[in-house]
VOGU-3710 file (C-alpha; in Angstrom, 3 decimals, decimal comma):
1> xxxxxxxxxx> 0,000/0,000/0,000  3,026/2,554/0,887  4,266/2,206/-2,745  0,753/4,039/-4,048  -0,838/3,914/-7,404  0,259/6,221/-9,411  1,318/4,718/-12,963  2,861/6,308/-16,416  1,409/5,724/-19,380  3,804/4,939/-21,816
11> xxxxxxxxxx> 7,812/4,321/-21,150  9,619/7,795/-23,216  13,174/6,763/-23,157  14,917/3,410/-22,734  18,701/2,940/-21,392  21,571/2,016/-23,649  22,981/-0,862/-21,585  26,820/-1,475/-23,182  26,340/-5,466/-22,451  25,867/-7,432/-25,050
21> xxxxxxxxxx> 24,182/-10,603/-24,752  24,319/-14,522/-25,422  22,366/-15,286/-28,212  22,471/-18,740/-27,504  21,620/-18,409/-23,947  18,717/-16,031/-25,585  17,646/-18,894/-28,069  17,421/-21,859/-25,278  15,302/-19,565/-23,214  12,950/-19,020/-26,279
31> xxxxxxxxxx> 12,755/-22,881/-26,436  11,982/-22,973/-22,671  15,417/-24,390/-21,566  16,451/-22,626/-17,976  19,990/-22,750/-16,652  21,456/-20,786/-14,070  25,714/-21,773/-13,530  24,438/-25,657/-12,989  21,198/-25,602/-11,980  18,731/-26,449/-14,982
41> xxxxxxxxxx> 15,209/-26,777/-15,561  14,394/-27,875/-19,303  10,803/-27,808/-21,956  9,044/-24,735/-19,014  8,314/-21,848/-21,788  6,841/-20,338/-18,302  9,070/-20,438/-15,817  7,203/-19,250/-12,874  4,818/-22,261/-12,642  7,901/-24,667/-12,945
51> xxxxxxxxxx> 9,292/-26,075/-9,932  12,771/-24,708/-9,177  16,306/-26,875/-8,170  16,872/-23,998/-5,621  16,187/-20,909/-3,562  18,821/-19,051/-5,765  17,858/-20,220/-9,272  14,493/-19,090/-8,416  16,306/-15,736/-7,308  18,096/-15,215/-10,170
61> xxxxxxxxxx> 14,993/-16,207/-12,452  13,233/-13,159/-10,945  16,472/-10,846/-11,416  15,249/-10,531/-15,242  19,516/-10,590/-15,852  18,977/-12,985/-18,568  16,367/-10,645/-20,576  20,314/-9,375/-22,159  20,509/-12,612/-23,719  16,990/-13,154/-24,675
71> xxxxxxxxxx> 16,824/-9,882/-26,599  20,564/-10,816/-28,425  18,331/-13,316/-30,220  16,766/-10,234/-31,750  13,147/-9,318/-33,155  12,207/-13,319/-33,207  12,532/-12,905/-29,729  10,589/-10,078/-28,709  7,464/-11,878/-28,511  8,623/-13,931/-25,984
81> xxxxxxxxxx> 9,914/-11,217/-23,692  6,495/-9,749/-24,022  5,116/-12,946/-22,982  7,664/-13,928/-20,014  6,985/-10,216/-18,707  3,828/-10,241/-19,084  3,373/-14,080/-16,999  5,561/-12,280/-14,553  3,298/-9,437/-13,797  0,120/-11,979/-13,508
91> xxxxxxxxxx> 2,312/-13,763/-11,150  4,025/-11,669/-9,045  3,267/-7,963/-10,342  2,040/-6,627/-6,643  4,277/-8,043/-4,682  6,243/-11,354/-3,220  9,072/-11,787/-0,494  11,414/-12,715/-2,700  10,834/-11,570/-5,763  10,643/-7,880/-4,485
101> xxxxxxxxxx> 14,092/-8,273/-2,570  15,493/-4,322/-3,477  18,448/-5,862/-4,659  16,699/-8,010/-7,018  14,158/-5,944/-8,081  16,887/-3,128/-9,108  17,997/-5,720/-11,436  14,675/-6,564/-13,107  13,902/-2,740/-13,199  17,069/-1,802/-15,039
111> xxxxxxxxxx> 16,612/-5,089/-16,992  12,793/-4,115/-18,109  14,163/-0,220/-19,103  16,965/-1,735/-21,059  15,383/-4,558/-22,555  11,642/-4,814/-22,360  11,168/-2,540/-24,884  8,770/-5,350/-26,483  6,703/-5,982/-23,392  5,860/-1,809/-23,088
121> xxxxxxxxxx> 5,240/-1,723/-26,748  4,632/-5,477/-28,222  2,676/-7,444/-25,395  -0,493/-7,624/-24,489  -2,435/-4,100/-24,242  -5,185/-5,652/-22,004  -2,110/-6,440/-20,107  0,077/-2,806/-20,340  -1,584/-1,117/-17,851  -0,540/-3,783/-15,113
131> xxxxxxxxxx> 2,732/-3,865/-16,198  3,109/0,207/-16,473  1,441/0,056/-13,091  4,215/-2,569/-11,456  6,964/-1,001/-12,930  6,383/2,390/-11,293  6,041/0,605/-7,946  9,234/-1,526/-8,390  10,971/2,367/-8,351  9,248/3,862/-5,352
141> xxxxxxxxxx> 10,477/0,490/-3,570  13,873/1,394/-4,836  13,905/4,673/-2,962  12,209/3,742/-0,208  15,093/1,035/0,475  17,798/3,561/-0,258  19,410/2,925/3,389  19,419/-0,893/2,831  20,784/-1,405/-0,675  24,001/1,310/0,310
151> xxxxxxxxxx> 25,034/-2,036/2,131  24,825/-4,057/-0,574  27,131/-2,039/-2,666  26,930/-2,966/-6,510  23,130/-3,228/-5,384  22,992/0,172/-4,876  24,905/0,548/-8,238  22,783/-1,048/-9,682  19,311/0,559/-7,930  21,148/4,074/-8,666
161> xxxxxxxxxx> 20,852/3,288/-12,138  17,599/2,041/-12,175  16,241/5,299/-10,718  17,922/7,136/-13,225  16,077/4,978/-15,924  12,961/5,446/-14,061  13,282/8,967/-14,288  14,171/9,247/-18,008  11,065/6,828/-18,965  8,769/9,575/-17,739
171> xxxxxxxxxx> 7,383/7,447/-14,734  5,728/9,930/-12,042  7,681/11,699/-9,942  10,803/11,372/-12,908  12,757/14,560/-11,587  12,812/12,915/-7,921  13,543/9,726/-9,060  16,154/10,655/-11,373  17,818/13,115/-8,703  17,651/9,945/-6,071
181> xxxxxxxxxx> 19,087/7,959/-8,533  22,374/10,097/-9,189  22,856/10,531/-5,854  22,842/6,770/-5,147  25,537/6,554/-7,940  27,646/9,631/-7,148  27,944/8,531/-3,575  28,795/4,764/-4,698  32,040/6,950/-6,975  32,926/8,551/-3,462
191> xxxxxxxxxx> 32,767/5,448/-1,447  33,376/2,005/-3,358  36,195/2,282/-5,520  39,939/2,874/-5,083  42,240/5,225/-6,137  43,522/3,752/-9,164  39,775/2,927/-10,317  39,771/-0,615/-8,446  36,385/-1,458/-6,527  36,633/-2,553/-3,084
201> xxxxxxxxxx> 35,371/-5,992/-3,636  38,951/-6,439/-5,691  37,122/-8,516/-7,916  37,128/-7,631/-11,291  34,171/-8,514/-12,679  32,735/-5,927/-10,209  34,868/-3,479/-11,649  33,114/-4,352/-15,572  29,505/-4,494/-13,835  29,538/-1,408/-12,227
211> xxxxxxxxxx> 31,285/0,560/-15,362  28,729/-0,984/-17,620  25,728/0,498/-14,858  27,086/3,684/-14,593  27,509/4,269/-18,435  23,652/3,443/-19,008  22,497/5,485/-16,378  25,414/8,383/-17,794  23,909/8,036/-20,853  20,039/8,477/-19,513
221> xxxxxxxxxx> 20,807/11,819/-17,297  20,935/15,488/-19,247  23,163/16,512/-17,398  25,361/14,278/-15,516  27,799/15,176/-12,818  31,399/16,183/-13,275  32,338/13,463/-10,707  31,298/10,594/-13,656  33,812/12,045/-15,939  36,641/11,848/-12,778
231> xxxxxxxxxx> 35,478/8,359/-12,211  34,082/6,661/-15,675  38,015/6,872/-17,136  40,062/5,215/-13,986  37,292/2,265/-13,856  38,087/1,815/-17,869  41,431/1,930/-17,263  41,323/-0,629/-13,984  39,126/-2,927/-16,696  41,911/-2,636/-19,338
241> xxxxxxxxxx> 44,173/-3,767/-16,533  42,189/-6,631/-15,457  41,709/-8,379/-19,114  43,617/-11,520/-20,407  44,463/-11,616/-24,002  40,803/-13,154/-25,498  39,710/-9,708/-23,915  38,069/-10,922/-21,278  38,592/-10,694/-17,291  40,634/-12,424/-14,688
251> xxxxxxxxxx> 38,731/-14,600/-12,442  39,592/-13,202/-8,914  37,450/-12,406/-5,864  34,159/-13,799/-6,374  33,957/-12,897/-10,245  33,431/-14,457/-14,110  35,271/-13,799/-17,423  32,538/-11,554/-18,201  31,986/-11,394/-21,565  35,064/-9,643/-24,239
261> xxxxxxxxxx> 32,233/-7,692/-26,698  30,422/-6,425/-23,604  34,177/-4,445/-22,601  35,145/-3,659/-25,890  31,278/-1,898/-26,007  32,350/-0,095/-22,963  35,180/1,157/-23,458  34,016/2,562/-26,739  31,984/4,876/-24,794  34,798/6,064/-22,448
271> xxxxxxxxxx> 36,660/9,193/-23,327  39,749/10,272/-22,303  41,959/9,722/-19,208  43,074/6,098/-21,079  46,102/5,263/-19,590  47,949/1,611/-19,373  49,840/0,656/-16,298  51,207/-2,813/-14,615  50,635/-2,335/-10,959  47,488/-1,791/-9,138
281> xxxxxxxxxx> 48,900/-0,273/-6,180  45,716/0,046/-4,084  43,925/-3,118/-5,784  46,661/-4,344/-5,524  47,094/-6,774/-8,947  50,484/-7,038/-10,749  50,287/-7,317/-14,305  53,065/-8,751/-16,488  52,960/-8,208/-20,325  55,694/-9,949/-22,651
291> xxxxxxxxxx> 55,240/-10,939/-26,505  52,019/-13,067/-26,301  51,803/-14,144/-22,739  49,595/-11,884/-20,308  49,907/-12,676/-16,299  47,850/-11,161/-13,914  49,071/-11,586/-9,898  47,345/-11,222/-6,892  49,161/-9,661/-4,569  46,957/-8,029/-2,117
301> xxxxxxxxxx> 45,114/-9,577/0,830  41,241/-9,519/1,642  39,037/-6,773/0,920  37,889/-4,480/3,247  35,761/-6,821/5,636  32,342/-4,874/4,378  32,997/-5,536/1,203  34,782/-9,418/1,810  31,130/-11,438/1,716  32,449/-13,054/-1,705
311> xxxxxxxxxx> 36,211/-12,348/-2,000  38,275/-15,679/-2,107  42,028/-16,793/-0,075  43,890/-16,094/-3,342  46,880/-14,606/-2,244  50,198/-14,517/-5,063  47,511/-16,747/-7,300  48,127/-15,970/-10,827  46,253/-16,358/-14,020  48,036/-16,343/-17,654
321> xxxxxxxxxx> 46,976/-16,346/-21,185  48,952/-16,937/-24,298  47,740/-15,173/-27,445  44,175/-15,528/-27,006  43,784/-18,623/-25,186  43,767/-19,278/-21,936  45,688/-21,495/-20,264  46,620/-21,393/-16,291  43,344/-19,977/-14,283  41,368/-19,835/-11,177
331> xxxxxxxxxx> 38,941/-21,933/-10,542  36,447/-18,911/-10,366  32,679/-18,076/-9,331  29,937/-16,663/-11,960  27,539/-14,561/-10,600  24,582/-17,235/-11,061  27,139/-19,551/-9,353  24,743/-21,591/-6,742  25,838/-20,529/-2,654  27,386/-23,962/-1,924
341> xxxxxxxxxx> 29,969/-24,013/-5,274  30,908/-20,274/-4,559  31,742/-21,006/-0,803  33,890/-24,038/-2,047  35,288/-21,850/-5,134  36,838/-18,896/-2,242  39,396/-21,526/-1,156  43,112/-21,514/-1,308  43,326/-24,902/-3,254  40,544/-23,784/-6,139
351> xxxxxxxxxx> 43,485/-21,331/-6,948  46,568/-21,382/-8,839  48,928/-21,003/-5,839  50,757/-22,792/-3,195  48,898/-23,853/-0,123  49,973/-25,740/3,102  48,174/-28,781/4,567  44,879/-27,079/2,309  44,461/-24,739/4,664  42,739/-20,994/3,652
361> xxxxxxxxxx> 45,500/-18,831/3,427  43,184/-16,213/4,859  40,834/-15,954/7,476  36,413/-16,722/6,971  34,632/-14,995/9,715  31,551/-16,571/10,131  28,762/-13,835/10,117  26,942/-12,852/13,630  23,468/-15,085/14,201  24,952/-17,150/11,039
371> xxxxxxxxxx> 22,817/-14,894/8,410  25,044/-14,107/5,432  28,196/-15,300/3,983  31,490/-15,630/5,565  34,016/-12,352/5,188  37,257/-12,925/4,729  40,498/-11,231/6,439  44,133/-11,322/5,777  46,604/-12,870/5,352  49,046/-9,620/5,439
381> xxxxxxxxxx> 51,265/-9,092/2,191  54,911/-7,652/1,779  58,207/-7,530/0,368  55,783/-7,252/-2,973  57,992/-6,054/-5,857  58,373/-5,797/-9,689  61,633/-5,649/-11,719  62,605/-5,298/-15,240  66,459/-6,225/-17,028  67,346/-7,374/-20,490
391> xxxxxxxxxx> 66,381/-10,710/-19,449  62,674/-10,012/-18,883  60,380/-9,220/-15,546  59,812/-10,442/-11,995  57,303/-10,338/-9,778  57,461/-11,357/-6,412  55,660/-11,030/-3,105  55,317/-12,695/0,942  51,928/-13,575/3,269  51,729/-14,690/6,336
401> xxxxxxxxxx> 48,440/-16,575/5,984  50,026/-19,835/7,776  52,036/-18,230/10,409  49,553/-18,417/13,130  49,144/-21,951/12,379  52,468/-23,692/10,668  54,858/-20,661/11,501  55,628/-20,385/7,849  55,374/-17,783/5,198  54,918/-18,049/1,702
411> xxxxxxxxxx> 56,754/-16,274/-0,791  56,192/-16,586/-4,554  58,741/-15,088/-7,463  57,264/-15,185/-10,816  59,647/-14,282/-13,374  58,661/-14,120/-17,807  61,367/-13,277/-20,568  60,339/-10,550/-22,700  59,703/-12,621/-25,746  56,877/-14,236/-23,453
421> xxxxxxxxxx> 57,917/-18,033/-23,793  59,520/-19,085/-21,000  57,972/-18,383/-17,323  59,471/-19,208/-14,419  58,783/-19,962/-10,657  59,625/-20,174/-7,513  58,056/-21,218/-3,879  59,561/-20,281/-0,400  58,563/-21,479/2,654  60,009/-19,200/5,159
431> xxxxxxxxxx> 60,081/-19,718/9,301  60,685/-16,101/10,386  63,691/-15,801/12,405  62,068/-13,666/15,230  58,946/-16,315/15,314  59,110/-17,825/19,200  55,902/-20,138/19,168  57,034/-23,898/19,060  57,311/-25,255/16,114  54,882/-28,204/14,984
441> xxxxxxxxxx> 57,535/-31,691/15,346  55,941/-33,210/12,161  56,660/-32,070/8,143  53,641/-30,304/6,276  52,575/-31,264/3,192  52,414/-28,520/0,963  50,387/-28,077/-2,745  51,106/-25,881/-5,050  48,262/-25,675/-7,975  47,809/-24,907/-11,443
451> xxxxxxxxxx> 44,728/-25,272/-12,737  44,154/-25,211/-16,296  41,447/-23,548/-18,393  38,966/-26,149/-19,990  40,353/-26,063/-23,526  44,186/-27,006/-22,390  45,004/-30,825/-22,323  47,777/-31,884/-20,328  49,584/-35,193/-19,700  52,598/-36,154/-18,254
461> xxxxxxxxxx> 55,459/-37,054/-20,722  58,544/-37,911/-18,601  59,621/-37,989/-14,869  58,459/-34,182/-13,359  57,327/-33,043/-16,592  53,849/-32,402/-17,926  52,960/-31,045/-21,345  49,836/-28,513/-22,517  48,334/-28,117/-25,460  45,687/-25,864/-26,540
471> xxxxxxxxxx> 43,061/-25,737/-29,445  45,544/-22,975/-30,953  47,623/-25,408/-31,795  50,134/-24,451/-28,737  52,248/-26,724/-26,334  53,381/-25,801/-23,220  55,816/-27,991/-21,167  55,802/-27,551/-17,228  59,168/-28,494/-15,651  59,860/-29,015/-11,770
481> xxxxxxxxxx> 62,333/-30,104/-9,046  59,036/-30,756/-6,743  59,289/-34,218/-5,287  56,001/-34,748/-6,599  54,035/-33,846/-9,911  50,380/-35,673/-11,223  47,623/-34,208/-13,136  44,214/-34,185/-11,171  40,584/-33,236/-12,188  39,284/-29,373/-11,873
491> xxxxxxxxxx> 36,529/-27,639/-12,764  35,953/-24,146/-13,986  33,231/-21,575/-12,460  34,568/-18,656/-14,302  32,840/-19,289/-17,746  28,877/-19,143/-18,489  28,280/-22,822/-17,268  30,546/-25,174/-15,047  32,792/-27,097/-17,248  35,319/-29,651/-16,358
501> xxxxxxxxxx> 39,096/-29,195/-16,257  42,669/-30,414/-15,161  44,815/-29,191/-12,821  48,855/-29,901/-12,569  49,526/-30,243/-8,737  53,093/-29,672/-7,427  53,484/-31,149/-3,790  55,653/-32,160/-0,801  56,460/-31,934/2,819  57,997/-28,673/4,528
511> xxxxxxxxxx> 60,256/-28,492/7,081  58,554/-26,691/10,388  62,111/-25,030/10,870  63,113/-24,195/6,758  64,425/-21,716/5,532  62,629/-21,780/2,320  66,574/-21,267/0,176  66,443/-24,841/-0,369  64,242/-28,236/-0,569  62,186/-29,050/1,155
521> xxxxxxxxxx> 60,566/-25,263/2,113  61,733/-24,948/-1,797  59,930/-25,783/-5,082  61,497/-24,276/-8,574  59,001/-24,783/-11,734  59,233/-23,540/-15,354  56,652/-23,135/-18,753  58,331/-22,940/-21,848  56,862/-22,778/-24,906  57,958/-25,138/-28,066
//
């Protein structure tokens, strides 16, 4: 009843969302085939009187995120957004807990304004008035949960946005929406990114999603704020940073590839302020850049612990790409990732990194009166450096994620020749010399991972050797002094479904007491090409 009755009659204006969809995402919705990451349902042109795997697929069902893809399919398809709108509003158009979450409902509002177009001016007119009538109340709930979605941070990107679009489609009330809307957005530029254009989350997927929300509702105001031209360039910039070399992003913190055409679309529509650079220093991401190869490094530990709820213990991880193809990764988490595979996706070992025992190499706080996800904290990184010679560049950087519990550090060098075919590694187990706790009496085992993107095949061809190849026609060989080398099953969460993979596992025992300049607290590995 508080979100009142007043109703536009027609939607004026709709946004210009840079993302640009699946088509064949778009085409097995139009055939009534449902997935969300793994979850499926299959032949339900209606999805709302279907009976759902989960909580969460139902949640993201009601999102409207996958209207993008739908509409990619192009005008064959805008009968059935008309009709899966329309079925919506009969459904749920007045109200339901869950569908009319803020958070989600920002994301079916901006959706519908960017979208919908058909279902406004295509669907049913007995129909339109319902519709019209919903979508004005889906915005008043937007403002009225203002204070609520600031917590939930690319929520209230998101909602910002929405406003805006609200306001630019005429609905009643447009000025106040609009001016809500921007003020939603400006205050997310003040308060959720970092310096060098970085969002606080670190992942950088979030970086993409909020760029590409903040464009469309850019585009949508007359006359936007200075502060969007301050902040629109440095997120471009932190997005260029973030890509591999098929133009896509790196799978870090909670985040997805994203999708390459969806950037390139964005960053067509950001001018000025480009500027290239290697080293995040608040995101804190090293980036090295030789011939074909592209490595991005975290070296940086947890979020801020408000912002933590889906960042991942992936401290010195790395991810590298050769041309276009992809070949070491993350294990990663999609968006429409189900709860229980992105909880098991933020550990250490679903990382390519070194872990001891496969423990976290930071720290899950479990959330007070167990509502919400875990945050994460630590572990504390330094001695991080970068340096460049005729021989090529080298990365390196320390945690103390097992201290408290091994009394070890970890320190990783990463080192690529300039012609980008040979990288090199090395893995130091370190007992500080100052540490007094006692010292556990028994070796740890140790793993250090690299898991491989689905397209590489790998097999082992002679004693501590494995080799890669990739569709490209590429091969890789992996060398190591490791007492230990197999190839083990992965999977990958950083694509648009789950797929199946391999990882290469390095392992051994460490010494409680090493010094990490020799075996065992020592592991040396190398990836040439040829």
């Amino acid at each position: 009843m508080r979100l009142g009755d007043s109703t536009p009659d027609r939607v004026s204006a709709y946004g210009a969302d840079p993302r640009v969809g699946d088509a064949e995402r778009g085409r097995e919705i139009g055939r009534g085939h449902w997935r969300i990451g793994a979850e499926r349902i299959v032949d339900q042109p209606i999805p709302w009187r279907a009976k759902h795997p989960s909580r969460h697929f139902t949640a993201r069902l009601h999102a409207f995120s996958w209207l993008v893809d739908l509409a990619a399919v192009g005008p064959s398809a805008h009968a059935r957004i008309a009709e899966l709108i329309d079925a919506w509003i009969a459904a749920f158009g007045e109200w339901d807990e869950l569908a009319w979450d803020p958070e989600l409902t920002a994301e079916r509002l901006f959706a519908w304004l960017c979208w919908g177009r058909p279902a406004f001016e295509q669907g049913d007119p007995a129909a339109r008035a319902a519709l019209l009538r919903s979508a004005a109340r889906q915005a008043r709930l937007l403002m009225a949960a203002q204070s609520e979605l600031s917590e939930r941070h690319l929520g209230s990107i998101k909602a910002g946005a929405a406003l805006v679009l609200a306001g630019a489609a005429g609905f009643p009330e447009a000025e106040r929406l609009a001016e809500q809307g921007e003020e939603m957005l400006l205050e997310a530029c003040a308060k959720q990114f970092f310096p060098d254009g970085g969002h606080f989350s670190r992942a950088p997927e979030a970086c993409a999603e909020a760029l590409y929300d903040m464009l469309t509702a850019r585009a949508a105001l007359a006359e936007p704020a200075p502060l969007y031209d301050e902040t629109l360039p440095k997120l471009a910039n932190m997005v260029r940073m973030l890509r591999l070399g098929d133009g896509a992003l790196a799978c870090f913190h909670g985040g997805s590839e994203g999708g390459a055409a969806s950037i390139d679309a964005a960053l067509a529509r950001v001018s000025g302020g480009e500027r290239f650079f290697q080293f995040a220093q608040h995101t804190a991401y090293q980036r090295i850049e030789a011939g074909d190869m592209r490595v991005l490094m975290d070296v940086g530990a947890a979020p801020p612990l408000s912002y933590s709820e889906r960042a991942h213990a992936s401290a010195l991880a790395f991810e590298l790409s050769s041309g276009t193809e992809r070949l070491i990764v993350n294990v990663g988490a999609a968006r429409e990732l189900e709860p229980a595979a992105r909880v098991a996706a933020r550990a250490t070992n679903g990382h390519s990194t070194l872990a001891l025992a496969d423990a976290l190499s930071a720290h899950l706080e479990e959330p007070r009166r167990g509502k919400g996800p875990a945050r994460l904290s630590g572990p504390n990184l330094d001695d991080v450096r970068r340096a460049s010679d005729e021989s090529g560049v080298t990365v390196q950087g320390r945690h103390d994620g097992y201290k408290d519990k091994f009394g070890l550090l970890h320190r990783r060098y990463v080192f690529i020749d300039h012609a980008g075919t040979n990288l090199r590694g090395i893995d130091e187990l370190i007992r500080p010399m100052k540490l007094k706790s006692a010292a556990p009496k028994q070796f740890i085992p140790f793993t250090a991972r690299f898991h491989l993107h689905p397209s590489v095949r790998a097999r082992l061809i002679e004693r501590q050797v494995a080799l890669l190849e990739t569709p490209g026609g590429q091969r890789w060989r992996l060398r190591t002094d490791a007492p230990n080398i197999e190839i083990a099953p992965s999977i990958y969460w950083g694509g648009a479904n789950p797929r199946e993979s391999l990882q290469i596992v390095l392992s051994g025992e460490a010494d409680p007491m090493g010094h990490g300049l020799a075996p065992p607290n020592r592991i040396r590995w190398a990836l040439s090409r040829g």
